[in-house]
VMD Tcl script that draws the C-alpha trace (Angstrom):
set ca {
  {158.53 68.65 63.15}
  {158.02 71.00 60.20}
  {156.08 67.91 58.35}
  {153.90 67.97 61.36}
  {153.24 71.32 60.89}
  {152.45 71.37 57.08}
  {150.13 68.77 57.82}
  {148.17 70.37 60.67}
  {148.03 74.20 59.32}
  {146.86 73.09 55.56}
  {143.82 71.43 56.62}
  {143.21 74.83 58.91}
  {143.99 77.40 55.57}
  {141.23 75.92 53.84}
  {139.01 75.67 57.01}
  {139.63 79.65 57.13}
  {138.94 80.35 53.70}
  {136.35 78.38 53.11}
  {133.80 79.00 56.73}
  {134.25 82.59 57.15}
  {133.17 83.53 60.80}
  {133.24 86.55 62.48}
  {132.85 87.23 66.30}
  {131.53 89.66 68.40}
  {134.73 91.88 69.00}
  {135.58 94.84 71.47}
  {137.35 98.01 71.67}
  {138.55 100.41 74.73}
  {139.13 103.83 74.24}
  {139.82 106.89 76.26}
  {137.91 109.68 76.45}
  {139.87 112.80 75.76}
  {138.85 116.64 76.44}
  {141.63 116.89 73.69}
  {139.66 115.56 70.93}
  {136.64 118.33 71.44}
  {136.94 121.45 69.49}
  {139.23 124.28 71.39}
  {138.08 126.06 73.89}
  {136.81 123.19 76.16}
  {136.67 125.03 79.81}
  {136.40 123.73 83.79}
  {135.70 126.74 85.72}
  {136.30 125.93 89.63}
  {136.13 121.53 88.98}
  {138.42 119.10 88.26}
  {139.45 117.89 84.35}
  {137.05 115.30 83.16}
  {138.21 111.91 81.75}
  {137.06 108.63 80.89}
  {137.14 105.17 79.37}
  {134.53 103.40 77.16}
  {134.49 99.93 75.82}
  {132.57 99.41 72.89}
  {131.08 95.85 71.68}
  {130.47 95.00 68.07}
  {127.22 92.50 68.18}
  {128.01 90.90 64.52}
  {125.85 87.92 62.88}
  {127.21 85.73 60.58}
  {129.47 88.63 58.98}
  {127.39 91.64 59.35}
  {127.82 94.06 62.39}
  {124.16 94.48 63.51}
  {124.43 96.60 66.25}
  {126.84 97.98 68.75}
  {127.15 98.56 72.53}
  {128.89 100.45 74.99}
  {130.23 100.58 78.83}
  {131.86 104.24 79.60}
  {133.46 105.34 82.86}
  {133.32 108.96 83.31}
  {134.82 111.33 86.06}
  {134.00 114.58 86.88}
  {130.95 114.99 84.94}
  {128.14 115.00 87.15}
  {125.17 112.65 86.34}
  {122.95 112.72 89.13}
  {123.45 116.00 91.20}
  {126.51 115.02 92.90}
  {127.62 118.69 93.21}
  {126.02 121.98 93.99}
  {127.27 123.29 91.13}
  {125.23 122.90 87.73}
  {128.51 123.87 85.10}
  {129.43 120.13 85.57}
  {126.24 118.67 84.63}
  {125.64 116.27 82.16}
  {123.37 117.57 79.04}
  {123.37 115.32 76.29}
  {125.31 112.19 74.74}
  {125.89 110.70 71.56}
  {127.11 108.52 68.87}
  {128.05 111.38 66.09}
  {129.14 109.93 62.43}
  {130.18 111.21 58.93}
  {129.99 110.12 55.40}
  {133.27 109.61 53.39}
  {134.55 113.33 53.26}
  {134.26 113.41 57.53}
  {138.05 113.20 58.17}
  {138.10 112.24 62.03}
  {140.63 114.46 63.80}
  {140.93 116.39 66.85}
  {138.00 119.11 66.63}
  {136.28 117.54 64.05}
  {132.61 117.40 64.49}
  {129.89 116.08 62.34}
  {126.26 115.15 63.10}
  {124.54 113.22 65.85}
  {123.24 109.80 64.44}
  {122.26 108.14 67.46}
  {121.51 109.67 70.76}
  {121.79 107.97 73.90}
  {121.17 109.92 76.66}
  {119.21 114.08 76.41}
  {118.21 115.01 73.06}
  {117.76 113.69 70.21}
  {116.96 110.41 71.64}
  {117.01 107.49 69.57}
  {117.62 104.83 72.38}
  {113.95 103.66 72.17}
  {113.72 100.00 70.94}
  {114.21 99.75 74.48}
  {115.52 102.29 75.56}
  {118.27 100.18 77.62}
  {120.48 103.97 78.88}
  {121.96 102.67 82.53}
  {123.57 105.06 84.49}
  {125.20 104.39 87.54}
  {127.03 107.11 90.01}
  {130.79 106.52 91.21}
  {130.91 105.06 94.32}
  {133.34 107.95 95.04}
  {134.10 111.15 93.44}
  {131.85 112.65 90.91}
  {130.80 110.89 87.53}
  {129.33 107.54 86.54}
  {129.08 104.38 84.82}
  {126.88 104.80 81.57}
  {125.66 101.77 79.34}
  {123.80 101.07 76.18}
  {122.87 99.61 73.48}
  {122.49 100.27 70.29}
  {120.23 98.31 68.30}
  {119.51 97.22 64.58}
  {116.22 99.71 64.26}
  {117.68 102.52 66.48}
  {119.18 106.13 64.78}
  {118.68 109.07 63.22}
  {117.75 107.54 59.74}
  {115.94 104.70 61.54}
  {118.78 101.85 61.93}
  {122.16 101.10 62.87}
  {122.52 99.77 59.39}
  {122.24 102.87 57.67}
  {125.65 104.06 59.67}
  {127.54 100.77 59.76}
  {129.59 101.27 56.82}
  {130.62 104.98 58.63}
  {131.05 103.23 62.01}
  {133.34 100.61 60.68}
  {134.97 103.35 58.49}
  {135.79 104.91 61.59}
  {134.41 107.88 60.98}
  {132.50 108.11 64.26}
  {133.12 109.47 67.74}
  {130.64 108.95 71.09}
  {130.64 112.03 73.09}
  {129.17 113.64 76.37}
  {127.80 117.24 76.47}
  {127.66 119.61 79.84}
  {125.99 122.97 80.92}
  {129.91 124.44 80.65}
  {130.67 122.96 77.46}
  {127.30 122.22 75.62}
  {129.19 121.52 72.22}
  {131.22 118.73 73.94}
  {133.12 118.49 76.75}
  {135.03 114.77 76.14}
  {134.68 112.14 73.26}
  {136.12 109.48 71.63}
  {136.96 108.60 68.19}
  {135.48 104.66 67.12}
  {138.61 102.65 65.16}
  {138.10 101.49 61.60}
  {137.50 97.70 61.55}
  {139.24 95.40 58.87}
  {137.09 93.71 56.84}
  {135.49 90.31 57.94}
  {138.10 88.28 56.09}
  {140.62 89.61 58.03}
  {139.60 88.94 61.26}
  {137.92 85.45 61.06}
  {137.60 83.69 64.41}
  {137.48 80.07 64.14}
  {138.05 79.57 67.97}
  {140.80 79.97 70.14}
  {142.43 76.88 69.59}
  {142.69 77.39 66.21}
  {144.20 80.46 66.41}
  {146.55 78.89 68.91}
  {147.60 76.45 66.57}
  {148.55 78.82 63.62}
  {150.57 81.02 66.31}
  {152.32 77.51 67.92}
  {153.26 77.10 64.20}
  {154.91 79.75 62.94}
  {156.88 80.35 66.21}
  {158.15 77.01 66.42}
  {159.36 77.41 62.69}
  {160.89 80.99 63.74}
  {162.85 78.97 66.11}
  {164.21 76.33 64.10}
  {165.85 78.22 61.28}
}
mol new
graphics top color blue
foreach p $ca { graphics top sphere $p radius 0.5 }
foreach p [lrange $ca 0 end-1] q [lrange $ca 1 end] { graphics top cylinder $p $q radius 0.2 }
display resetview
């Protein structure tokens, strides 16, 4: 059995190491009213929250551009309330050179903005927004692509979004410096997450279990 093995996963390492491949690859994330700066307020609403999923659109190696699907509650998108404190302002993708340390209440500067001002969602501007189909919030999408940003492409911030030194957040009328964000993870480095297909991957994992269970 182990022969087997050898014989199968050898022919695979060099595969690996010699047709690097990378995929496009996803994250989900909450967003937190924690991670803002103190003194985040809700005067008379519920706590917001959320969700977002971002998607890494890579070519060959390179991470061209990135996209996004966010769920958010109790931030009102469309004039779902009477009240105006709840109101969506502004929404972004914020990011930081080397010395940004991302914590809790760290902020650094806008670099692309999706939805308000700035707005740098214009090579189409692609910003869906779609109300809950109960309670109050919505469904926000976009994308952002390769000449899109504050410095005039996504390229100019990939190394700082794959640092992760970058957070999306969402701006209201109550909290116009940021009511509820979300801190973007680092990513290892192509090499080590190459994708050669999911039966490959398989096949490395059927491996090494089946040789955990024999000794």
């Amino acid at each position: 059995m182990h022969r087997l093995l050898a014989v199968l996963l050898v022919p695979l390492a060099v595969l690996v190491t010699s047709t690097p491949v990378r995929a496009d690859f996803s994250f989900t994330l909450s967003l937190l009213n924690s991670l803002e700066p103190p003194g985040t307020t809700f005067t008379g609403r519920p706590v917001s929250s959320g969700t977002v999923t971002f998607t890494y659109k890579v070519v060959g190696q390179d991470v061209v551009g990135l996209s996004f699907v966010a769920t958010v509650n109790n931030i009102d998108f469309t004039g779902q309330t009477a009240a105006t404190n709840d109101n969506v302002t502004n929404a972004h993708i914020h990011a930081g050179g080397p010395g940004f340390v991302p914590a809790p209440g760290s902020t650094t500067g806008v670099v692309w903005g999706f939805l308000g001002t700035p707005q740098h969602n214009t090579s189409p501007f692609d910003t869906v927004i779609t109300p809950l189909a109960s309670g109050v919030g919505a469904t926000v999408s976009a994308t952002w692509d390769p000449t899109e940003g504050s410095t005039g492409s996504f390229a100019s911030q990939a190394a700082n979004i794959l640092a992760g030194r970058a957070y999306i957040n969402f701006h209201t009328n109550e909290n116009p410096g940021g009511e509820i964000r979300a801190f973007l993870p680092a990513v290892p480095e192509p090499s080590s997450i190459i994708m050669l297909g999911t039966g490959a991957v398989a096949l490395v994992t059927c491996g090494w279990r089946s040789r955990r269970r024999g000794r």
